[in-house]
N, C-alpha and C positions, 0 to 999 in steps of 0.2 A: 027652945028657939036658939038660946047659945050653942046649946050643944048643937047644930044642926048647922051655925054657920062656922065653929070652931072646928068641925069636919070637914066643910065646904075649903075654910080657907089650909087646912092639910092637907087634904086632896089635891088643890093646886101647887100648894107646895109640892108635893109628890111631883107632880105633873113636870113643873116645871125644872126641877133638880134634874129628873129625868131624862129629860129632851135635853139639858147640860150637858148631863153625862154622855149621851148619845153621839151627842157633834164633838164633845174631847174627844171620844175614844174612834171615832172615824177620822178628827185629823190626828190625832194618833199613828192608826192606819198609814194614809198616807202622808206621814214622814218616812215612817220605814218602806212604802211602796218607793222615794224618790232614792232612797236608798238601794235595795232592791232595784232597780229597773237603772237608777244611776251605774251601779255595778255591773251590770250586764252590757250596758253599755261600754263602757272601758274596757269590758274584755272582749269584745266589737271589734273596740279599733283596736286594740291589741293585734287582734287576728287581720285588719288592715293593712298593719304597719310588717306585716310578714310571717307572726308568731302562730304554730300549728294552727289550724281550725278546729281538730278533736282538743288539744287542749285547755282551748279558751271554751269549749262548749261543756268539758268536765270542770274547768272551772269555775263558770256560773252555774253549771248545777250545785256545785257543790257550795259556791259562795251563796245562793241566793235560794235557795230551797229553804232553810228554818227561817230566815225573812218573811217569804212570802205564805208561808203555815201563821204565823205571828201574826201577819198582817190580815188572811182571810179570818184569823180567831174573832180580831179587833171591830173586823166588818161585821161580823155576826153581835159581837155584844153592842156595838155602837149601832146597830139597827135596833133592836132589842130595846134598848134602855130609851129613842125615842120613838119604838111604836109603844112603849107604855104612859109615853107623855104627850100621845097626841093627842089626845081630848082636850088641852090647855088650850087650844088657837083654835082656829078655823074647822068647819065641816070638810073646808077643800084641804086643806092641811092635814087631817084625818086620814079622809081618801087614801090621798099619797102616799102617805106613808103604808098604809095598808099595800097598795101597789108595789111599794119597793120591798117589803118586805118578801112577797110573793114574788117578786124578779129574782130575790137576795137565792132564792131557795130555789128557785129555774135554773140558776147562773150555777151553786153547786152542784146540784143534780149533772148537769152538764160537763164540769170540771172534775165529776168523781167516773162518769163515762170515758172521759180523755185521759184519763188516768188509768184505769181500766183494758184503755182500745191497743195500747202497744201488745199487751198479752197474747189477747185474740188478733192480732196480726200477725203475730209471730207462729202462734198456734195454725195458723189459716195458711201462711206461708211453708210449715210441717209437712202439713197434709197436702200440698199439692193442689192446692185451691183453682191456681192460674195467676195467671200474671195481671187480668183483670179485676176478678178479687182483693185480690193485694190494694191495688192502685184505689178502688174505689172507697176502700176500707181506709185507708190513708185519706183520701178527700172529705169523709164520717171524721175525721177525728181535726180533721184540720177546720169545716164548719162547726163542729162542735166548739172545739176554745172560739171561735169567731162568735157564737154565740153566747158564751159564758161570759165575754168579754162584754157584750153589745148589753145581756142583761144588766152586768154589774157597774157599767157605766151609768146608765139609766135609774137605777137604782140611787146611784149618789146624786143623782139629780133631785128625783122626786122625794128623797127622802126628807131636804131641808128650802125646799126650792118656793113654797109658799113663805117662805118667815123671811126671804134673803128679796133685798132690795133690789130696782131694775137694772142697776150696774153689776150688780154679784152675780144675778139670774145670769144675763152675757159670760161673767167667766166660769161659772158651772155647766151651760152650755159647751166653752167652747172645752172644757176638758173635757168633756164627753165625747165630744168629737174627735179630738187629739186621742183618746182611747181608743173608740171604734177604728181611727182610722189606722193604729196600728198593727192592729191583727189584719184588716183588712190589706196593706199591703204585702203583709209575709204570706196570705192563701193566693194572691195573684201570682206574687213571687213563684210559691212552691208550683201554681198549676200549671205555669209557666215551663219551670224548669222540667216539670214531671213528664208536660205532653212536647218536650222537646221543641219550644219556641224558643228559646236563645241555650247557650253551650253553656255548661257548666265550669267553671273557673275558681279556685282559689279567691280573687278579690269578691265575684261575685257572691260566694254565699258570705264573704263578709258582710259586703251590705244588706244582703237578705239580714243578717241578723242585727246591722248596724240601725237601720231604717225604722224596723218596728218599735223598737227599746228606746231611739231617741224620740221618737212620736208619745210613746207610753211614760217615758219622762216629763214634756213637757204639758201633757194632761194630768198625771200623779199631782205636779207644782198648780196648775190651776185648781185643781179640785182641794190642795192644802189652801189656797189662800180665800178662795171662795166658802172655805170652811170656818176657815181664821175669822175672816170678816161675821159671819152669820153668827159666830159664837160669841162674838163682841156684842154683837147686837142684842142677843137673847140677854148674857151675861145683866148690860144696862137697861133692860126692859124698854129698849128702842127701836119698835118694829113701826113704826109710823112710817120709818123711807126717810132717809139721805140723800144728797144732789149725787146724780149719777157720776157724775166728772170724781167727786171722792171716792166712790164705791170704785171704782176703776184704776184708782190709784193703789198699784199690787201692794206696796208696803206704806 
């Protein structure tokens, strides 16, 4: 009988360390995402304020590509470390996280296609495809990150969104929505510009690039403090719920 509860209460230990571990290393994640995506941003308005457009776009590839490799590592083990702690909480908390994990692996599948699609476009552009071809293979790659995006937003949601209080729920909410809705402006933008509904411009593709990365900034910060707070919580074994009016207070 000892032994039986002395496993029981290791097990939740397990459990619990676990699902710790999980939300450190997702806000983890996104601190280097506000990094990342802060950076891109600056070199935005850089390109604003008049400085080439090819340079500021070699420039945050080049400044924010080992970031953002860092940061998708981080997602993966901060998923990882709490789907093995989800048995600690709830059946619904289970679920979810099961869920996210399964978004976590849609979202890359999708981002390793986008990664992939410039090749085969270039390849397709070789041989003489068409000009439709092209175009359409560009709109594949541009719903593709729209979807890799919409997964992996969703995914930070579900993945701590039973354990986090009705105030924190709201701001894990709205960075999800600050996420989606930045890819979503740069594919209106690009259909926009591709099917030749407004002129192409200098300032304008600045804000094509300004618009999305300041959107994906201010969801990266809701999804770090939305994280903050839920790992305070686990941390003090305080999932009972706090007055909404505190959950809502960012710092």
């Amino acid at each position: 009988m000892e032994m039986g509860l002395e496993e029981e209460e290791m097990e939740e230990e397990y459990n619990l360390q676990s699902t710790q571990k999980g939300v450190k290393f997702m806000s983890f994640a996104y601190i280097l995402g506000v990094i990342s995506m802060g950076f891109m941003l600056l070199m935005s308005v850089t390109a604003l304020a008049g400085i080439s457009i090819l340079q500021s776009v070699m420039a945050m590839a080049c400044g924010s590509g080992i970031l953002t490799l860092i940061t998708l590592i981080l997602f993966i083990v901060g998923v990882v470390f709490t789907f093995l702690g989800r048995d600690e909480y709830t059946l619904e908390h289970a679920k979810k996280v099961k869920i996210a994990l399964a978004l976590l692996v849609v979202g890359i599948i999708l981002f390793v296609l986008v990664g992939v699609s410039p090749f085969l476009f270039l390849s397709a552009a070789m041989s003489g495809s068409g000009l439709g071809a092209a175009k359409m293979m560009l709109y594949g790659i541009q719903f593709m990150a729209l979807g890799g995006v919409i997964c992996l937003a969703l995914m930070s949601v579900f993945l701590i969104v039973e354990l986090a209080s009705s105030g924190t729920k709201k701001i894990l909410w709205g960075g999800a929505g600050a996420n989606i809705a930045a890819p979503l402006i740069g594919v209106i933008l690009f259909i926009m510009v591709v099917e030749q509904m407004i002129t192409v411009s200098p300032d304008l593709m600045a804000n094509i690039l300004f618009m999305p990365f300041g959107f994906s900034v201010i969801g990266y910060i809701l999804f770090l403090v939305g994280y903050r707070k839920t790992y305070t919580r686990i941390k003090e074994g305080d999932l009972s719920g706090s007055s909404e009016e505190d959950e809502l207070a960012v710092f």
